[in-house]
MIVEXNU-920011 format. One record per residue (C-alpha): residue number from 0; residue in one letter; y, z, x. Coordinates in steps of 0.001 Angstrom, whole numbers, plus 500000, padded with zeros to 6 digits. Layout:
! MIVEXNU-920011
R | NUM | a | Y | Z | X $
...
//
This chain:
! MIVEXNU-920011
R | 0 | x | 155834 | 941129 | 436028 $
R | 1 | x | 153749 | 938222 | 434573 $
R | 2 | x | 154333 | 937599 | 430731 $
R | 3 | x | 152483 | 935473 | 428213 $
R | 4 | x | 154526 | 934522 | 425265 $
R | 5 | x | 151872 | 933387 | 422453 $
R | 6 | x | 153086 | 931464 | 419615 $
R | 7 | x | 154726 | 927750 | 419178 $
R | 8 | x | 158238 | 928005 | 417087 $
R | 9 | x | 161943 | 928497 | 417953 $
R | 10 | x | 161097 | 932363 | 417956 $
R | 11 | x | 158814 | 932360 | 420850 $
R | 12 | x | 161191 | 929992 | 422411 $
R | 13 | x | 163891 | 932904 | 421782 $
R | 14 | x | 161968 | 935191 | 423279 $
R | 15 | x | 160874 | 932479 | 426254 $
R | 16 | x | 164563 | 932232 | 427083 $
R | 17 | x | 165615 | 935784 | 426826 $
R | 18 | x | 162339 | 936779 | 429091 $
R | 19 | x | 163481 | 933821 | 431484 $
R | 20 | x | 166591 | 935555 | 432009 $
R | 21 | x | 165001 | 938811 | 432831 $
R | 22 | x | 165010 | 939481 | 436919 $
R | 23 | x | 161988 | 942094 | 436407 $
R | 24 | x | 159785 | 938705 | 434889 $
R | 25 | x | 158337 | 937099 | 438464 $
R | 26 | x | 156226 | 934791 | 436008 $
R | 27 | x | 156598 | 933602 | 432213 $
R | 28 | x | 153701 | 931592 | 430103 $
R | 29 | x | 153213 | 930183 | 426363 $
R | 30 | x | 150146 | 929739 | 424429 $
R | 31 | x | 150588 | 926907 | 422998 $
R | 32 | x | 154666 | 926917 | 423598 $
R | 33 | x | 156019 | 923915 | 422335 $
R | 34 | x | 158228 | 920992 | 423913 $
R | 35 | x | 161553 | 923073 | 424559 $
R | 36 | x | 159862 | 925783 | 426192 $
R | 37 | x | 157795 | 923473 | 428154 $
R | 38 | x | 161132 | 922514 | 429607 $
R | 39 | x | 162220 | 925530 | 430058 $
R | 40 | x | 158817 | 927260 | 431984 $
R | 41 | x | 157159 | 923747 | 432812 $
R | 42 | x | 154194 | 921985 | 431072 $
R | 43 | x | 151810 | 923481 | 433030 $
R | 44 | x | 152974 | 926682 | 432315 $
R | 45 | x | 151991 | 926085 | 428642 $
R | 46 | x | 148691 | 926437 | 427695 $
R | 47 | x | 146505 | 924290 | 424627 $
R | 48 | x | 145352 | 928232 | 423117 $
R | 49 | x | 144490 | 928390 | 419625 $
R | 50 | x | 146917 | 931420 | 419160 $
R | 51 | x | 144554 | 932188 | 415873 $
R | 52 | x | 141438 | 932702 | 418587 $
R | 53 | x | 141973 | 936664 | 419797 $
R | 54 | x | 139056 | 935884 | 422833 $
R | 55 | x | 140952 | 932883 | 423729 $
R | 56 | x | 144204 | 934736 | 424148 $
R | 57 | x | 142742 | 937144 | 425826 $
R | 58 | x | 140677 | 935311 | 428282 $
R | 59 | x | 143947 | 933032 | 429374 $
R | 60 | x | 146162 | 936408 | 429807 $
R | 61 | x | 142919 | 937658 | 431970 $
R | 62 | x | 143205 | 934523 | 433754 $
R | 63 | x | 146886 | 934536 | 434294 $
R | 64 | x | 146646 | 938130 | 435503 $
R | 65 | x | 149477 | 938825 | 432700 $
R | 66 | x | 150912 | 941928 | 432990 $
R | 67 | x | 152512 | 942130 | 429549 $
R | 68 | x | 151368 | 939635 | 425927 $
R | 69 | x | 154400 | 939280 | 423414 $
R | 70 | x | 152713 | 937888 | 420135 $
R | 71 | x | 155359 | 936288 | 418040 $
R | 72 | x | 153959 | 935300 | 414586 $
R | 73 | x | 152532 | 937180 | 411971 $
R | 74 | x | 149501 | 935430 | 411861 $
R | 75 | x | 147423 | 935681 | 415479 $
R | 76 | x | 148309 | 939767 | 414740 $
R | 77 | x | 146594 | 939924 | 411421 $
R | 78 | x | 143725 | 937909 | 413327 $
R | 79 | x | 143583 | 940840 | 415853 $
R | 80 | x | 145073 | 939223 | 418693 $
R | 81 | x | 146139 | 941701 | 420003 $
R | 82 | x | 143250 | 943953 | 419533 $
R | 83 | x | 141499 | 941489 | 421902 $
R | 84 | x | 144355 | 941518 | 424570 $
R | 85 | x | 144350 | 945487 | 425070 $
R | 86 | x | 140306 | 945638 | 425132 $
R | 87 | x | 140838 | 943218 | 427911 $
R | 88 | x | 142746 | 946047 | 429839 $
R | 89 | x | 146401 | 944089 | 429057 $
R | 90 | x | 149164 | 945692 | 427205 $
R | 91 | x | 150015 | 943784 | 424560 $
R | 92 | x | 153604 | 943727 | 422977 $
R | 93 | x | 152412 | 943651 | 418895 $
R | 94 | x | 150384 | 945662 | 416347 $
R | 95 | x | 147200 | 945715 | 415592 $
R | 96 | x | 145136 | 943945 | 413386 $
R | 97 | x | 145091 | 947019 | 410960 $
R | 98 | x | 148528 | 947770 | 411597 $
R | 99 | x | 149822 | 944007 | 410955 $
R | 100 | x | 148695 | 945134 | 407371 $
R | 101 | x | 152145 | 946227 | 406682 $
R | 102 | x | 153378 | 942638 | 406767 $
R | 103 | x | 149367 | 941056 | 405932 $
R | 104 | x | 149555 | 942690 | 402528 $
R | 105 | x | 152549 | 943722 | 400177 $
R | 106 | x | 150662 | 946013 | 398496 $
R | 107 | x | 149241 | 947936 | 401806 $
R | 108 | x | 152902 | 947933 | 402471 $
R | 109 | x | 153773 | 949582 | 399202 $
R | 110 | x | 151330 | 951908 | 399716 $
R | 111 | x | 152667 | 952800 | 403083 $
R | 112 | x | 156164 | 953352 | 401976 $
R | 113 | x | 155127 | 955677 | 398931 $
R | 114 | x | 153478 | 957940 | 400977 $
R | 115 | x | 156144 | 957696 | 403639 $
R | 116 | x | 159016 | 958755 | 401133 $
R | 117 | x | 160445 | 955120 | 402207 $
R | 118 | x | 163216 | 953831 | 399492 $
R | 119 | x | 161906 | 950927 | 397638 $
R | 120 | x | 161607 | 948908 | 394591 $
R | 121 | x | 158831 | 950008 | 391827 $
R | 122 | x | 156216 | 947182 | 391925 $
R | 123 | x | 152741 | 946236 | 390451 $
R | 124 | x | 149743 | 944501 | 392018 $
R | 125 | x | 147805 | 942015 | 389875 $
R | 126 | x | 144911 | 940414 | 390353 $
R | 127 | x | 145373 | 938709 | 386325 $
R | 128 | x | 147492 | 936672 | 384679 $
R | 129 | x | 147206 | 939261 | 381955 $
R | 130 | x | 148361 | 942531 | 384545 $
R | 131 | x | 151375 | 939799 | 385739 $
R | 132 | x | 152202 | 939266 | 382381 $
R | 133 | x | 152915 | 942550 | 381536 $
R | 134 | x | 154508 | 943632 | 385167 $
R | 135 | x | 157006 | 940811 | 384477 $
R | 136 | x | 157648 | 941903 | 380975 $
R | 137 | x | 158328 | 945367 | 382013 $
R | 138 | x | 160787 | 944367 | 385052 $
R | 139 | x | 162833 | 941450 | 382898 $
R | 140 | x | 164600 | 938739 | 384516 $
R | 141 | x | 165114 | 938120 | 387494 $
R | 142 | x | 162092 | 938055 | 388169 $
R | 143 | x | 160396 | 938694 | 391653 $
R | 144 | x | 156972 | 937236 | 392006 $
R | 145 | x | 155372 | 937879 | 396012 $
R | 146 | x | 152089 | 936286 | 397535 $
R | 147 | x | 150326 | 939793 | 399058 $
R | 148 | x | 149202 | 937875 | 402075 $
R | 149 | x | 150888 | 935724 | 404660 $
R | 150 | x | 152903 | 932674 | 403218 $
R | 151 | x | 154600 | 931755 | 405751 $
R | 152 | x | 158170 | 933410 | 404275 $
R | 153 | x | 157675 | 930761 | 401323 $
R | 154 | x | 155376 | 933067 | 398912 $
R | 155 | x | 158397 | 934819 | 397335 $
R | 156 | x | 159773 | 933327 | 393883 $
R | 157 | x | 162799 | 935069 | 392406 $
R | 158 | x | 163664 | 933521 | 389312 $
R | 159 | x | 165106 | 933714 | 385750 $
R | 160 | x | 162725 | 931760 | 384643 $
R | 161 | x | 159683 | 933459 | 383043 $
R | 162 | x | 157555 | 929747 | 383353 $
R | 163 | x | 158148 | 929806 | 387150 $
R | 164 | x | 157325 | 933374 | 387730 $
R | 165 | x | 154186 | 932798 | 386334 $
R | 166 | x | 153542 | 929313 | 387554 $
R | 167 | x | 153573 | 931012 | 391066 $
R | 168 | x | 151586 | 933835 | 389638 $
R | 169 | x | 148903 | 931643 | 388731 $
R | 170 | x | 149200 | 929729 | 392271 $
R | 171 | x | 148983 | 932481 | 393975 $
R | 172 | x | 146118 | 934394 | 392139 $
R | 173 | x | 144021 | 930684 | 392542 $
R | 174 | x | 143555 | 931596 | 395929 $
R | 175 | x | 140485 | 933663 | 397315 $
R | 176 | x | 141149 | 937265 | 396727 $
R | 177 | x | 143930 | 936023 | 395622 $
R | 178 | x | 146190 | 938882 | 394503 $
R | 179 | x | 150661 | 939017 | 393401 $
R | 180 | x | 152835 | 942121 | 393968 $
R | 181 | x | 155631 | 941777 | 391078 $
R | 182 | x | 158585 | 943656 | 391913 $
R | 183 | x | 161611 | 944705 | 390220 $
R | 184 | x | 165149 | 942909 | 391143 $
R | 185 | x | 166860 | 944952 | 394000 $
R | 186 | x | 170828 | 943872 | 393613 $
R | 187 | x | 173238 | 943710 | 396747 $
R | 188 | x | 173384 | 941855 | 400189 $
R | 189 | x | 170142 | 941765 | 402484 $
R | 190 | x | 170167 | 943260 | 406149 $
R | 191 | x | 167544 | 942421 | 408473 $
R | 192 | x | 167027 | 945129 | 410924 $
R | 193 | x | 164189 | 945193 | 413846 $
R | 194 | x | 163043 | 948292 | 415313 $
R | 195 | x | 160952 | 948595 | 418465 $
R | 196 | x | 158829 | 950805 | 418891 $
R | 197 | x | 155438 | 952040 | 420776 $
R | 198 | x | 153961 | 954058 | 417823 $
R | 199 | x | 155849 | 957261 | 418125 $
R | 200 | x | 159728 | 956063 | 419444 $
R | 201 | x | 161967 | 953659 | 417065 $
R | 202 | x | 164835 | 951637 | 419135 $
R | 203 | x | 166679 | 949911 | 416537 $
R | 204 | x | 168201 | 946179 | 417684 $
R | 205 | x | 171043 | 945064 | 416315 $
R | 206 | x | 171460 | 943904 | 412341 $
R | 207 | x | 171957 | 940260 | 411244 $
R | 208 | x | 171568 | 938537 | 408250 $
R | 209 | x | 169198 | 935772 | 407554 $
R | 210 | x | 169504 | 932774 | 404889 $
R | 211 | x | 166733 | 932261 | 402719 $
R | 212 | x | 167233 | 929672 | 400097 $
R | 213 | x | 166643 | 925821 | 401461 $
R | 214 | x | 170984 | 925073 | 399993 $
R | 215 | x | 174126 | 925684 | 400073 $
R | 216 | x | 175519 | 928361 | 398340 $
R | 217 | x | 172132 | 929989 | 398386 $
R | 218 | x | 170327 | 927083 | 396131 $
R | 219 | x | 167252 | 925752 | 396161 $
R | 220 | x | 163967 | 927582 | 396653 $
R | 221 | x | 163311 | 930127 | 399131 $
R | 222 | x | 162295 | 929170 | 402979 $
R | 223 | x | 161011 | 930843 | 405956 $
R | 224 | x | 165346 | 931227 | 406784 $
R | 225 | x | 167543 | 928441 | 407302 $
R | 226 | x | 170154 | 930266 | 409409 $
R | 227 | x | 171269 | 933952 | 410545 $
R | 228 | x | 174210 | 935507 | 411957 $
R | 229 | x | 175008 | 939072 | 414131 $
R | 230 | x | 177207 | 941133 | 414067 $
R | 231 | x | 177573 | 942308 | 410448 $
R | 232 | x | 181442 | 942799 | 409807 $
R | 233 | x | 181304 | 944042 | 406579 $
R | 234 | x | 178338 | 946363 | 407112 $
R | 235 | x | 178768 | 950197 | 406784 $
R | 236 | x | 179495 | 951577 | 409952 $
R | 237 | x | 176115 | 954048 | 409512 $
R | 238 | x | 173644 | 951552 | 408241 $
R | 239 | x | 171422 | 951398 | 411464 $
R | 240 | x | 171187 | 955324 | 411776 $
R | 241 | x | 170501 | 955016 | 407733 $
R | 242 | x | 167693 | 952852 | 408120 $
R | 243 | x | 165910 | 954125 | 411341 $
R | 244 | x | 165822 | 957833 | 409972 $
R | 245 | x | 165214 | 956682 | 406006 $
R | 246 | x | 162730 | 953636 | 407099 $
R | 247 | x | 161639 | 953004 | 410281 $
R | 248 | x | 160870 | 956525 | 411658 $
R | 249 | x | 159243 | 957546 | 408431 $
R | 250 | x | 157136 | 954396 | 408383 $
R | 251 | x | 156101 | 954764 | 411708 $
R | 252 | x | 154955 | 958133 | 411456 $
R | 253 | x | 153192 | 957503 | 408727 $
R | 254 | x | 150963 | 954708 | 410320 $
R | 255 | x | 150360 | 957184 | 413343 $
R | 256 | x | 149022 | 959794 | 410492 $
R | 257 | x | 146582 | 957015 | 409002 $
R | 258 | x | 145555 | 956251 | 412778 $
R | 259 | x | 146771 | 953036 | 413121 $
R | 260 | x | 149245 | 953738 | 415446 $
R | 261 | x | 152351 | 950424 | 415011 $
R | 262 | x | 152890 | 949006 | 418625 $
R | 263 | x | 155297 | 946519 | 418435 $
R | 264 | x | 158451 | 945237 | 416174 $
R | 265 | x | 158813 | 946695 | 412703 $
R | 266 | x | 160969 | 944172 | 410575 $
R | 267 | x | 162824 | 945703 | 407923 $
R | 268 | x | 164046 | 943256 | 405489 $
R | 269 | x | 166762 | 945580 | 403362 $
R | 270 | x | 168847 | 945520 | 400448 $
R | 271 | x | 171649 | 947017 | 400096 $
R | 272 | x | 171763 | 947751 | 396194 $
R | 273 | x | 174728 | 949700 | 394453 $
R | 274 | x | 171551 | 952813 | 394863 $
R | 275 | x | 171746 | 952596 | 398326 $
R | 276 | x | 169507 | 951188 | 400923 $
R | 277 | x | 165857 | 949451 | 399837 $
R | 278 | x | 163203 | 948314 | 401730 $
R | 279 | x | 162584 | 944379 | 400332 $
R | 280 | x | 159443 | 943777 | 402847 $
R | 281 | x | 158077 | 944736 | 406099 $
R | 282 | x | 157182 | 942170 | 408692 $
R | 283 | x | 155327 | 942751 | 412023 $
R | 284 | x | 156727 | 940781 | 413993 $
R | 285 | x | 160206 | 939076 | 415375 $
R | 286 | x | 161837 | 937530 | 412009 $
R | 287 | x | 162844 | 933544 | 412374 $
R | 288 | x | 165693 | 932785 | 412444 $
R | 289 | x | 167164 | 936226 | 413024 $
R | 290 | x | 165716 | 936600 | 416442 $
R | 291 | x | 167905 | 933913 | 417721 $
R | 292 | x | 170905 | 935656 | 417174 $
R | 293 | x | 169805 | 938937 | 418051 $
R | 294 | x | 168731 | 938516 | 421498 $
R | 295 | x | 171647 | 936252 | 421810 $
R | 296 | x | 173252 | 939329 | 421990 $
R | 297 | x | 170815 | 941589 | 423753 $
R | 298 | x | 172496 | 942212 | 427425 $
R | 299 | x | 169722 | 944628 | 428429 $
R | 300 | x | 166636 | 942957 | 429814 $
R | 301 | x | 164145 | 942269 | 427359 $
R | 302 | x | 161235 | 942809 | 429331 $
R | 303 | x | 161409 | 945984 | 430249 $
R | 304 | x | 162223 | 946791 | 426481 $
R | 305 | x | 158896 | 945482 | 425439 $
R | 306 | x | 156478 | 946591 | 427908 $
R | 307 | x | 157558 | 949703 | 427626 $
R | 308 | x | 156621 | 949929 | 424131 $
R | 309 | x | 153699 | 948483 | 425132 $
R | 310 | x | 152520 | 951015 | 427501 $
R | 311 | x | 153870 | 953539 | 424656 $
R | 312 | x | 156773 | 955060 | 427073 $
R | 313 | x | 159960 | 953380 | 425046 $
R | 314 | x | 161246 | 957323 | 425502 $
R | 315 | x | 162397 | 956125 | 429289 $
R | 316 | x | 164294 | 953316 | 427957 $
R | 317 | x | 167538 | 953903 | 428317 $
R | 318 | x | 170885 | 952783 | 425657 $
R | 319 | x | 170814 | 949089 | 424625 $
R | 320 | x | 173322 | 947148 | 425943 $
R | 321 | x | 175339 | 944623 | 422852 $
R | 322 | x | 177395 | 941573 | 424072 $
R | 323 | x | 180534 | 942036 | 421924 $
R | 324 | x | 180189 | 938595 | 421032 $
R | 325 | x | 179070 | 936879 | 417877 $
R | 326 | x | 176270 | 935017 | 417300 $
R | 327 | x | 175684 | 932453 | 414663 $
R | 328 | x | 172194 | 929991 | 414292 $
R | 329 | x | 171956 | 926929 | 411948 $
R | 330 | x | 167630 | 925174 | 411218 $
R | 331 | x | 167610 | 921581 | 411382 $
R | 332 | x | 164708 | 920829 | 408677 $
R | 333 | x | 163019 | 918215 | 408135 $
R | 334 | x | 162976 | 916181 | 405212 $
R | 335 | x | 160646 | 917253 | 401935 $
R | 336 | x | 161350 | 920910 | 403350 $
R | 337 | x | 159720 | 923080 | 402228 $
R | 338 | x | 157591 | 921685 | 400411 $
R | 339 | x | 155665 | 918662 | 402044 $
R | 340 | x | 157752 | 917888 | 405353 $
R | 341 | x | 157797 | 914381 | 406597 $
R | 342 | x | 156540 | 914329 | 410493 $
R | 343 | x | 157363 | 911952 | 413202 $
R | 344 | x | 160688 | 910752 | 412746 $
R | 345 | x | 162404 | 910436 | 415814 $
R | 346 | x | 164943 | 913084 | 417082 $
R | 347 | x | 167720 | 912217 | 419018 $
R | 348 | x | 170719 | 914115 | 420655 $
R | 349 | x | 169380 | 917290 | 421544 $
R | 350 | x | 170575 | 917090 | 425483 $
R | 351 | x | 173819 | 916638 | 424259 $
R | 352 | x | 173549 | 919586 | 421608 $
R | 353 | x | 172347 | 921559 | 424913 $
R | 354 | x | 175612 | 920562 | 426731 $
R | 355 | x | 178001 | 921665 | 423785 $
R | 356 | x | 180181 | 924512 | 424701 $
R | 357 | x | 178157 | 928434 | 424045 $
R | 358 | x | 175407 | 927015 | 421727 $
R | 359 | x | 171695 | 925334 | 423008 $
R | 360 | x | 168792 | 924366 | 420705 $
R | 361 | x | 165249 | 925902 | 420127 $
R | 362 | x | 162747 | 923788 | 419602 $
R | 363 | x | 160190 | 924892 | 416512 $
R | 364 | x | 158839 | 922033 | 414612 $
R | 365 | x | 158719 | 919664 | 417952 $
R | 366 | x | 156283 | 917641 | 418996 $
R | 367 | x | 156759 | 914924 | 422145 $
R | 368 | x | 155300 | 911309 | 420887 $
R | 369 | x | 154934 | 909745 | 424387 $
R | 370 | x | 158558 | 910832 | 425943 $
R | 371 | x | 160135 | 910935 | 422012 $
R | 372 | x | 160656 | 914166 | 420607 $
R | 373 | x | 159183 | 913736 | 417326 $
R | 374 | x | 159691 | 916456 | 414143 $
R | 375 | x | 156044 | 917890 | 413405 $
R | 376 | x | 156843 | 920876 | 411241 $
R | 377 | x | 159223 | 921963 | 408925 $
R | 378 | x | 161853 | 923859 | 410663 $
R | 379 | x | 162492 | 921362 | 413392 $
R | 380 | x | 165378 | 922840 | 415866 $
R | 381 | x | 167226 | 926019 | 415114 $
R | 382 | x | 171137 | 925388 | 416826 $
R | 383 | x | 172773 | 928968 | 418086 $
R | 384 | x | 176194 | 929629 | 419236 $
R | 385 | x | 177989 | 932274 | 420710 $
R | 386 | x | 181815 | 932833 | 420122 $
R | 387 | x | 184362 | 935524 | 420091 $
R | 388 | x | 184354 | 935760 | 416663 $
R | 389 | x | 181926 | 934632 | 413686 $
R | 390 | x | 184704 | 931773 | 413295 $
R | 391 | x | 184431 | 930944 | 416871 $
R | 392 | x | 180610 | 930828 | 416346 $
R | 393 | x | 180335 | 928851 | 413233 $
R | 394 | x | 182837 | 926426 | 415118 $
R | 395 | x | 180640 | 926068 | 418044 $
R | 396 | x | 177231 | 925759 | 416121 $
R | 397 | x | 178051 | 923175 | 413808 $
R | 398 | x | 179650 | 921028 | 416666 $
R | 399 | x | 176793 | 920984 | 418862 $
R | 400 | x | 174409 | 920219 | 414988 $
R | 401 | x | 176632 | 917506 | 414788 $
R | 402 | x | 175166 | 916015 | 418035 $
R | 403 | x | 171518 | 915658 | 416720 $
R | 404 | x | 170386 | 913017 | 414927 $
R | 405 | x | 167305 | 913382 | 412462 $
R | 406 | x | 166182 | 910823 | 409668 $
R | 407 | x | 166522 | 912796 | 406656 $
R | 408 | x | 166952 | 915825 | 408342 $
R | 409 | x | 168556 | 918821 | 406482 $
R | 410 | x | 170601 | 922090 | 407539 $
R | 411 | x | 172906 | 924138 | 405775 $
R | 412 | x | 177000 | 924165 | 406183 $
R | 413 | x | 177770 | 927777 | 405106 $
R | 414 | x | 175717 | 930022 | 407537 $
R | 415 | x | 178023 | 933108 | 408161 $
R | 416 | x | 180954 | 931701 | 406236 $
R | 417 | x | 181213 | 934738 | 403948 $
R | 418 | x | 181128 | 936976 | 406900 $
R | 419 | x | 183758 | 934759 | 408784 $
R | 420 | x | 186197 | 935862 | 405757 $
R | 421 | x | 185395 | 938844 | 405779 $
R | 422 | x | 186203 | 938932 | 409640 $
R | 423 | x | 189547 | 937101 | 408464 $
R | 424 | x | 190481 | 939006 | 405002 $
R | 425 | x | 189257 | 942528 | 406045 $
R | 426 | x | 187606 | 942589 | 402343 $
R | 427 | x | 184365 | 941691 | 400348 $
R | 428 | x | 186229 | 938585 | 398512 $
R | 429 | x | 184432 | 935828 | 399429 $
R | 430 | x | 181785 | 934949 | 396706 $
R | 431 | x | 178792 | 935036 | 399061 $
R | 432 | x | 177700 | 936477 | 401399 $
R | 433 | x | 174211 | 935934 | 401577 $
//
């Protein structure tokens, strides 16, 4: 089958790579792609789409005689992409526009998981300082402060201090229909879990853990992830059956009751609080950086996986097949991430990144400035590695980061160390492990 990949970061390349490696895929696309999965597919196998324009999608997957879309961000689905792509007679691997809602608002989402039954933290939505004032008072410190629409990952501030919460209050309610979802503080380590599904049957892939704050040591303010690991060694040995029948099936049923049947990936960001599990957010789509390390692992071909929930027959899909390897992935950002990001410095060292022993790069923030591979975004490169062990990972990512060179470029040193010791001790005694 044909496939058009739409999207431009180190995600869709993750999914560009996987697909590539998928005998039942005779032909694989991007819209717009970026530099590493032009050299992957081949320039002219990348396409100039504005992934924001649902007729233009359409029209190039009508073109291309796609058999199967896969729309990685969150953004072209809220814009109805892929709406567009199935009235053009494709199927289209994603939700739709009014289905997206569950990551395109917080409070549609908290909505959703009330009526569901879905564990998660009480919240308020505000649309005045005065309503955030008194949310915030209620909850205490720390405080949890969300952007209801699409930020990017970077509209969440959780902070002790009062002045910032409502500093990002005010921000955020600036903007046109601009509206805040304050939350109260959900305690414990955060599991990122996707689940597939075609509206009706939830496949669960496997759990990692994603890095959110820009430092080490889980400083510095929040980002769209810096790094992610999979397996989980110190997870509970039930938390995927937990979260499918407590979350994900009850979510999903409960979109199919309102009509808006979800088609796609459900991402359940989760904590795991000393009150058991939570749901944090919801996102639509493949997270980033946690699909790197994921399908990493994925031995079954993703293809198949993903039109059949796009043709709404997952049922025939048989067991998922796990690599019993580990996987480990480390963003290169640029500098002034993330807030302003400086753009076209010069990046050097990536071929010989490529050639380091079970790890390659993903391109995200890429651009090609004549034959230089320029940063032009934020997240620049994410590095993954495979090892034995999350040791043997770690070892293997960092080495091949080491190869890249990046004025001013940033990337943190303790992705999956906590878990490493935990591999090594047996026990929860490392002091992070998120």
């Amino acid at each position: 089958m044909k496939v058009l990949v739409v999207g431009p970061g180190a995600r869709e390349h993750a999914l560009v790579r996987s697909l590539a490696g998928d005998p039942g895929v005779t032909g694989l696309y991007a819209a717009p792609g970026n530099p590493g999965i032009a050299g992957l597919i081949g320039a002219s196998n990348c396409f100039p789409v504005d992934a924001l324009d649902p007729s233009a999608v359409a029209a190039l997957a009508t073109e291309l005689a796609a058999d199967l879309v896969v729309v990685g961000p969150e953004a072209p689905l809220v814009a109805g992409v892929s709406d567009a792509v199935r009235a053009a007679g494709i199927p289209c691997f994603g939700p739709s526009a009014v289905a997206a809602q569950l990551e395109g608002s917080k409070a549609f989402a908290k909505d959703v998981m009330a009526a569901a039954g879905v564990p998660t933290g009480a919240s308020y939505a505000c649309t005045t300082m005065t309503e955030v004032q008194a949310a915030l008072d209620e909850f205490g410190a720390p405080y949890v402060v969300k952007d209801d629409g699409l930020a990017a990952g970077k509209g969440v501030v959780v902070t002790d201090e009062l002045d910032e919460a409502l500093d990002h209050a005010s921000v955020c309610l600036d903007r046109e229909g601009g509206r805040v979802v304050i939350e109260e503080f959900l305690d414990g380590p955060e599991v990122s879990l996707f689940c597939i599904t075609d509206g009706e049957t939830v496949i669960p892939l496997a759990p990692a853990q994603d890095f959110k704050r820009a430092l080490d040591g889980d400083q510095g303010p929040n980002t769209g992830g810096m790094g992610a690991y999979s397996p989980l060694p110190w997870a509970p040995g039930d938390l995927v059956e937990d979260i499918v029948e407590n979350v994900a099936r009850p979510t999903i049923a409960e979109m199919a009751r309102r009509g808006a049947p979800f088609v796609g990936v459900l991402y359940c960001g989760l904590a795991l609080t000393s009150r058991g599990v939570k749901v944090i957010e919801f996102n639509a789509r493949f997270g980033d950086p946690e699909t790197q390390v994921v399908l990493a692992r994925l031995k079954t071909p993703l293809g198949m996986v993903l039109r059949a929930a796009a043709v709404r027959h997952l049922e025939h899909v048989p067991p998922l097949e796990w690599s019993d390897q580990s996987a480990v992935t480390v963003v290169l950002a640029a500098e002034g991430y993330p807030g302003t990001p400086v753009k076209g410095d010069a990046i050097t060292g990536v071929s010989d990144a490529d050639a380091w022993p079970d790890a390659w790069v993903l391109h995200a923030g890429t651009a090609l400035d004549g034959d230089t591979l320029v940063a032009a975004g934020g997240r620049v490169l994410s590095v993954v590695a495979t090892g034995g062990d999350l040791t043997e990972a770690r070892t293997a990512v960092y080495g091949a980061m080491e190869q890249i060179s990046l004025r001013g470029g940033q990337f943190r040193t303790d992705i999956a160390e906590g878990a490493a010791a935990v591999e090594l001790t047996g026990h929860l005694g490392h002091p992070t492990l998120n």
